[in-house]
N, C-alpha and C positions, 0 to 999 in steps of 0.2 A: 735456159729458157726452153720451152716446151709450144711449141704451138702444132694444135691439131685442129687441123682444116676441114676435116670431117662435120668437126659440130660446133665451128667456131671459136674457140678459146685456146688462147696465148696467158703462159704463167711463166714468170720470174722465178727460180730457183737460186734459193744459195746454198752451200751446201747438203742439198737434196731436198732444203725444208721450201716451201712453194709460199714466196713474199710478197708476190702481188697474181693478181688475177684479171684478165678484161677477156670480153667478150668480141672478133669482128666480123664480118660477114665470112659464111662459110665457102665460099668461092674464091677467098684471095690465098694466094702464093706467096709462101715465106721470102722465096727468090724464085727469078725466072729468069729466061736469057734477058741480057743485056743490064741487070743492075747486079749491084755488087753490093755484097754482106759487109756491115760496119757492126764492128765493135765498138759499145764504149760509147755511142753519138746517136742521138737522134737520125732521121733521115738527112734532114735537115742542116742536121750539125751545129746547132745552136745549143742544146742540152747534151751537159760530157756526162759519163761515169766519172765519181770520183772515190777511188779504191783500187782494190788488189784484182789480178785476175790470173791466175793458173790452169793449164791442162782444160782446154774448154774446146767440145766434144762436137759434131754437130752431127746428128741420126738424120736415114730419110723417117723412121717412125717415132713416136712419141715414145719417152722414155719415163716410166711412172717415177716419183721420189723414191719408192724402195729401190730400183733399183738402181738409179744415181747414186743412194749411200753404197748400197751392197760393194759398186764398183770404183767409189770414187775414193781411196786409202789404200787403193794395189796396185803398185807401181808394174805388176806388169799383168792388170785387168784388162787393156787393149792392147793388142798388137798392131794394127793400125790397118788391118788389113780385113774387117772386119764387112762383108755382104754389103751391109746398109749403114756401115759409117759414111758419111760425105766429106767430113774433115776431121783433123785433130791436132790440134795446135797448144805442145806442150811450154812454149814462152822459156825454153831452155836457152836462149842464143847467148844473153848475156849484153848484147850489145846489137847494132846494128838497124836499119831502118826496115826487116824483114822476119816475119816470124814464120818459119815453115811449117806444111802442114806434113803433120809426119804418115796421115793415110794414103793411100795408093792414087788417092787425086787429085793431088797439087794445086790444089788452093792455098795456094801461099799468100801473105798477112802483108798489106803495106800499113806498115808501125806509123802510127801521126798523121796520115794521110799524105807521108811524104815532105812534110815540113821538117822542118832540124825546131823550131821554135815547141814545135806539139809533140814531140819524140815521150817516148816514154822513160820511165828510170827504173831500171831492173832493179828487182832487189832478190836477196836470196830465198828460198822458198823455204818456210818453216812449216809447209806442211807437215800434218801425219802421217806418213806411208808408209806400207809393210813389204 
């Protein structure tokens, strides 16, 4: 997901290709202090993702589709230590209610929201990677 607040617009990426598009006012804040980023769930938490997720990146700047493919099949395209990464949570754990974020600022992942009922179920990653 890409949102740039500059000129309003939040798109949905999936593997680089851009699957939805909306438009919201240009003043709001993807996050700010006091709330906390959800994968996978509405604000709300009433609508889930339902699917895969891997290696999911989070920039302070917009990152164009090009170069989400260019980087996303190189398993060692981030270091994790990157200026303007803010997270990067590769879903390597295997197990556990905690997904770490492997950039330098620990934004680490509460898996299900803490539930054992909502936990996720790893599976192996059949990505492509070089």
């Amino acid at each position: 997901m890409t949102h740039d607040s500059k000129v309003g617009v939040v798109k949905v990426l999936i593997n680089g290709h851009v699957v939805c598009e909306s438009h919201i006012p240009t003043n709001t804040q993807a996050t700010s202090n006091g709330f906390k980023t959800v994968l996978g769930a509405d604000a709300d938490k009433t609508a889930f993702f339902d699917g895969m997720m891997d290696e999911v990146r989070l920039w302070k700047e917009v990152r164009s589709p090009a170069m989400i493919r260019a980087h996303m099949s190189s398993i060692n395209s981030v270091s994790g230590h990157e200026m303007d990464l803010l997270a990067y949570w590769k879903f390597d754990e295997g197990k556990g209610s905690t997904c770490v974020d492997t950039s330098s600022n620990n934004h680490d992942l509460l898996l299900g929201g803490g539930k054992k009922a909502s936990m996720p179920v790893f599976v192996h990653s059949t990505a492509p990677i070089s």
